[in-house]
C-alpha positions as CSV (number, residue, x, y, z in Angstrom):
1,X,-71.3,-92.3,100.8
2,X,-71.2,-93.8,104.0
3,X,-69.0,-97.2,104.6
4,X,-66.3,-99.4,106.7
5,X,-62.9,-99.6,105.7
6,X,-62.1,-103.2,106.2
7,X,-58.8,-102.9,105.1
8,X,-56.5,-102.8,108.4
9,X,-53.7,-100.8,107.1
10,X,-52.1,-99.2,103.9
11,X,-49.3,-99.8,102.2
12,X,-48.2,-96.2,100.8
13,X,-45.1,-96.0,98.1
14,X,-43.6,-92.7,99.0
15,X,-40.1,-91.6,96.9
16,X,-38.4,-92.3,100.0
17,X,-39.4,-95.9,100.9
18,X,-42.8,-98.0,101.5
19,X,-44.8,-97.0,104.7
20,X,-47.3,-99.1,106.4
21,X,-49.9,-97.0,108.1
22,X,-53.1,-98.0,109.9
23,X,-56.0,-97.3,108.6
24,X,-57.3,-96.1,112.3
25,X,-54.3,-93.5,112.3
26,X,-55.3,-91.9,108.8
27,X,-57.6,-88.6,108.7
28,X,-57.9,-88.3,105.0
29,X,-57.2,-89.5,101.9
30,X,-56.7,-87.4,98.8
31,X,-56.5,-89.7,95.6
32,X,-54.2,-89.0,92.4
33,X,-55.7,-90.2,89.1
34,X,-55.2,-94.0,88.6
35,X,-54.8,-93.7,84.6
36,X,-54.0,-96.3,82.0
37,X,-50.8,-97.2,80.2
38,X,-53.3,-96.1,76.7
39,X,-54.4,-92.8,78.5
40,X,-51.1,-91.6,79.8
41,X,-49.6,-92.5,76.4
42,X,-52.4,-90.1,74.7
43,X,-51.6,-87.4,77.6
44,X,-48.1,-87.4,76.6
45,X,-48.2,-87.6,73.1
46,X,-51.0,-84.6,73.5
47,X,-48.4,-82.6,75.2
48,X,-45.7,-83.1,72.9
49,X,-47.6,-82.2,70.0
50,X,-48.1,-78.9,71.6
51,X,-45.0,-77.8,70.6
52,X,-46.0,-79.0,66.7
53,X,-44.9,-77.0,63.9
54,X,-48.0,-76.8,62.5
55,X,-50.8,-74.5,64.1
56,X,-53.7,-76.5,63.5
57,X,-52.1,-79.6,65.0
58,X,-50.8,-77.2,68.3
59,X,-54.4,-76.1,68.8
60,X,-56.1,-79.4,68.5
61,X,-53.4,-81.2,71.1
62,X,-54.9,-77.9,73.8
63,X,-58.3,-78.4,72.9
64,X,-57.4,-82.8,73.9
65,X,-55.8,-81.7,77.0
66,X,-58.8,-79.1,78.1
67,X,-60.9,-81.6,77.8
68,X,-59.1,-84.2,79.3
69,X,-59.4,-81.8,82.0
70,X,-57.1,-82.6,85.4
71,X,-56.0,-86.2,84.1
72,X,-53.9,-83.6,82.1
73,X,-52.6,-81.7,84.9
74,X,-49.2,-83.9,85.8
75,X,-48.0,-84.2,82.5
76,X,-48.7,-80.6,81.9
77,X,-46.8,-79.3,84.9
78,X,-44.0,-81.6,83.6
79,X,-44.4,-79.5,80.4
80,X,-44.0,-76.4,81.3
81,X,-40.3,-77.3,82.2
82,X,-39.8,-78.6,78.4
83,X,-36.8,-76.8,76.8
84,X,-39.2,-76.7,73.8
85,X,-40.8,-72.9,74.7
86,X,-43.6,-73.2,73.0
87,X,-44.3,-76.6,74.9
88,X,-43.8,-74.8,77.8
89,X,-45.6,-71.8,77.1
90,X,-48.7,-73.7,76.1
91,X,-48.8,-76.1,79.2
92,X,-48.2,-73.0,81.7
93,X,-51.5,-71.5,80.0
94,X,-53.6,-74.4,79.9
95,X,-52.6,-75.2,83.8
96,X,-53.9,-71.8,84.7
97,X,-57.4,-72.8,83.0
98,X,-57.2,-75.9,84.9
99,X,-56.9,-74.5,88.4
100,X,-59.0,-71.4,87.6
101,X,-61.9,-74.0,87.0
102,X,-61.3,-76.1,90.1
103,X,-63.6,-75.2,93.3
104,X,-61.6,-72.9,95.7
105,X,-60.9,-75.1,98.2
106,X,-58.8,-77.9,96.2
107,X,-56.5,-78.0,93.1
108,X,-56.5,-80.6,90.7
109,X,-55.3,-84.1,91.0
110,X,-52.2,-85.4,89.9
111,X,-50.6,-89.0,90.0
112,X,-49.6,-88.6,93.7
113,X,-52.4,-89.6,96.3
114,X,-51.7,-87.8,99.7
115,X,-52.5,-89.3,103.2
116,X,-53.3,-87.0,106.5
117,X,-53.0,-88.3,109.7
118,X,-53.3,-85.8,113.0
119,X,-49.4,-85.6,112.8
120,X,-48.3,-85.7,108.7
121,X,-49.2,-85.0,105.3
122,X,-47.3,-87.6,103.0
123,X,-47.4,-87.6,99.4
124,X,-47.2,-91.2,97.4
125,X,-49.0,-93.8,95.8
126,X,-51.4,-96.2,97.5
127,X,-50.6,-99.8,97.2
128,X,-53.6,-101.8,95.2
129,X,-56.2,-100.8,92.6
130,X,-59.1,-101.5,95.9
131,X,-60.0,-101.2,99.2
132,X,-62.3,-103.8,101.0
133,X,-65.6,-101.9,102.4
134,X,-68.8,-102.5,104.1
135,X,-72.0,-100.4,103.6
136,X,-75.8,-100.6,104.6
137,X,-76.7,-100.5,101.1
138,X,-74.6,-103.1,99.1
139,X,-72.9,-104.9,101.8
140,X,-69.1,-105.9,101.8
141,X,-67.7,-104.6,98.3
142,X,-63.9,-103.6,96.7
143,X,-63.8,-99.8,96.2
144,X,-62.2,-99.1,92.8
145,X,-59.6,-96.5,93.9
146,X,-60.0,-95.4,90.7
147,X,-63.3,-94.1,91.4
148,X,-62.8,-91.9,94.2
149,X,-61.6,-88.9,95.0
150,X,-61.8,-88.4,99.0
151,X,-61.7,-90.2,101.6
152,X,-62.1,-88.8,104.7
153,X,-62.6,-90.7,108.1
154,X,-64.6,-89.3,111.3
155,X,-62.5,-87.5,113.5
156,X,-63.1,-88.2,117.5
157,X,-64.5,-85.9,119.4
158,X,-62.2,-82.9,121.7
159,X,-61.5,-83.5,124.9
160,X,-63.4,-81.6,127.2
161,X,-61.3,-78.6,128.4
162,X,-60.9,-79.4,132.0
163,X,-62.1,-76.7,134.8
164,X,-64.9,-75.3,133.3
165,X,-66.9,-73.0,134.9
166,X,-70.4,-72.5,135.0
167,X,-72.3,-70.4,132.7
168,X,-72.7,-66.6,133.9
169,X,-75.3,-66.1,131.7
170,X,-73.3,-62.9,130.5
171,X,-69.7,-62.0,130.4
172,X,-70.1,-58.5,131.9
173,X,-67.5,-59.3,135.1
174,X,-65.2,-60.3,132.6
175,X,-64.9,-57.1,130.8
176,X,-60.9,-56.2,132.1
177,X,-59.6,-59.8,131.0
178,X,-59.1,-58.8,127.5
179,X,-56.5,-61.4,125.4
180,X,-57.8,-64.1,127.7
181,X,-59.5,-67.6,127.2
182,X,-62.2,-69.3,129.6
183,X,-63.9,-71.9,129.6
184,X,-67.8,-71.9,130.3
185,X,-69.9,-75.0,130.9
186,X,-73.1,-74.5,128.1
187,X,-76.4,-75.5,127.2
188,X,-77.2,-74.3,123.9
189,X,-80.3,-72.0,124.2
190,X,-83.4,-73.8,123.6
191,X,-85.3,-70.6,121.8
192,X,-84.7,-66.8,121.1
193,X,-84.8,-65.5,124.5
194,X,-83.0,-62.8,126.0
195,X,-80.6,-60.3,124.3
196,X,-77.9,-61.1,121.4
197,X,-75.3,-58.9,119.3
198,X,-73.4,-59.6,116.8
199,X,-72.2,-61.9,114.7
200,X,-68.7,-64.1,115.6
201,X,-68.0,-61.6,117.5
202,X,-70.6,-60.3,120.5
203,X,-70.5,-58.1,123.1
204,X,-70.2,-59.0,126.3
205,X,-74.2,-58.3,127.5
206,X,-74.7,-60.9,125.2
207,X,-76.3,-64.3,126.4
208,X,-73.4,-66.7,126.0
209,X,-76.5,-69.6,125.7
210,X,-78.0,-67.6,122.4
211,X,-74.1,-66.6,121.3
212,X,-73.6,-70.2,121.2
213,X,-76.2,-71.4,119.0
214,X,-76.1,-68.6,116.8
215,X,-72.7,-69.4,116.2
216,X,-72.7,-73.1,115.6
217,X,-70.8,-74.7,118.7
218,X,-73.9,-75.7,120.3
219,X,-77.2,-77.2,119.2
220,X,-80.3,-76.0,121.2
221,X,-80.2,-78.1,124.5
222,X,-76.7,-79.7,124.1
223,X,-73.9,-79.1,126.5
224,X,-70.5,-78.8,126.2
225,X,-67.3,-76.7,127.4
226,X,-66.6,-74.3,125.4
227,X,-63.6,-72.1,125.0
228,X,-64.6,-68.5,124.9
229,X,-61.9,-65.3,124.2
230,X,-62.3,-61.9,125.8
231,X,-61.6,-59.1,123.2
232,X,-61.1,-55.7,124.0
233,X,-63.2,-52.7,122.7
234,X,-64.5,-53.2,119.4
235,X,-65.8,-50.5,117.0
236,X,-68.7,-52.2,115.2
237,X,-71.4,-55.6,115.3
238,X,-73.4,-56.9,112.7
239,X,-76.3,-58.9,113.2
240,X,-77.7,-61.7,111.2
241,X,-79.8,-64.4,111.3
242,X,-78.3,-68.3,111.8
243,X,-79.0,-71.3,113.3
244,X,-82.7,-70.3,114.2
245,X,-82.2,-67.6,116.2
246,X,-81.4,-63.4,115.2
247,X,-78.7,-61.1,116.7
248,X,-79.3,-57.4,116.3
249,X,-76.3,-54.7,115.1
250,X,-74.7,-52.7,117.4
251,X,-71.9,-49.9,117.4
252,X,-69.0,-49.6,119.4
253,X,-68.6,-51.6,122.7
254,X,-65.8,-51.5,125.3
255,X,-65.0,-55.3,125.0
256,X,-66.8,-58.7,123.3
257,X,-66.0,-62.0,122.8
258,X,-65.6,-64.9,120.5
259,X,-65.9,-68.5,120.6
260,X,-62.4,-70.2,120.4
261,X,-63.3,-73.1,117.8
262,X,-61.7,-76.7,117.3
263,X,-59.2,-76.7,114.5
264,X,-59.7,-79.3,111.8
């Protein structure tokens, strides 16, 4: 969902201190879980037992955590430093199964929520149970931290890389430049037209216009300065279809290029 932050600033409880940090200097948000005094007493009493004498009672605290699912995960890292081995041996397992089943490009939560701004990474807890938001749909509202993951602000838009020059249409007089970085002034190519190979990566008869669009740093008609990397001979390029328009395959090529892309 789409919405404000109101709130002007954060206050973030870090083991080190309190930090105050505008909300206009924050990039992202990741959010721990925000658990009751009940649930983190069940957590930890489910991770105790799993070091019970008794089988059945071990294998019905593993089957609680599972499906507790990553509310689990902080008291189960915590357990697999328990003197208690089997403790220890049971959490290590069921933290594997935890991070096996989270999507590839995140691990599960834990208590700590984690701010990014363009020059840190800091790891605490953010101050409040709510933030005060604005949205089209339901107007001004308090966002339950509780109930959110993510929070990720808009990031502005790169500077333009100053001294462009103008598109050559192709890159063939830049063939002995290899290990170098240009920047071309572009308009995305409006329709397939002219010649295109590769994929990333394209040789350098390639239309830089087409090369653009096929690889996603221009929309059909937009302009912008791009960064563009000379690359020495290369021994093979795939086509493929993206973005509207189709590159052919071709085989070895005495130099190509790539498209230098924003970080972030």
């Amino acid at each position: 969902m789409k919405l404000c932050v109101k709130t002007p600033r954060i206050e973030l409880v870090t083991p080190y201190g309190k930090l105050e940090i505008p909300f206009s200097d924050i990039r992202r948000i990741d959010l721990g879980w925000r658990l009751s005094a009940d649930q983190l007493h069940r957590i930890e009493e489910a991770v105790a037992e799993l070091g019970h004498e008794e089988f059945d009672r071990r294998e019905a605290a593993s089957a609680l955590l599972v499906r507790l699912g990553e509310m689990s995960y902080a008291a189960l890292e915590r357990g697999t430093k328990s003197e208690d081995q089997e403790i220890a041996a049971r959490a290590g397992a069921l933290l594997d199964k935890l991070r096996e089943s989270a999507p590839p490009d995140r691990v599960p939560r834990t208590q700590f929520d984690v701010v990014h701004t363009a020059e840190s990474k800091i790891a605490g807890r953010v101050g409040g149970d709510s933030l005060r938001v604005s949205t089209t749909q339901f107007g001004e509202l308090d966002l339950r931290l509780a109930d959110v993951r993510e929070i990720r602000l808009p990031m502005s838009e790169e500077p333009e890389p100053p001294n462009a020059l103008p598109d050559p249409g192709t890159l063939g007089n830049y063939t002995t430049q290899a290990g170098k970085v240009l920047v071309f002034r572009v308009t995305g190519a409006q329709q397939q037209a002219g010649r295109l190979w590769g994929t990333d990566i394209y040789t350098m008869d390639s239309e830089l216009a087409l090369a653009a669009v096929h690889a996603g740093v221009l929309k059909p008609g937009q302009t912008k300065s791009l960064r563009v990397r000379i690359l020495g001979p290369t021994s093979n390029f795939a086509g493929s279809s993206r973005n509207g328009l189709t590159s052919q395959s071709f085989g070895s090529y005495p130099a190509a290029f790539e498209f230098v892309k924003p970080k972030g």
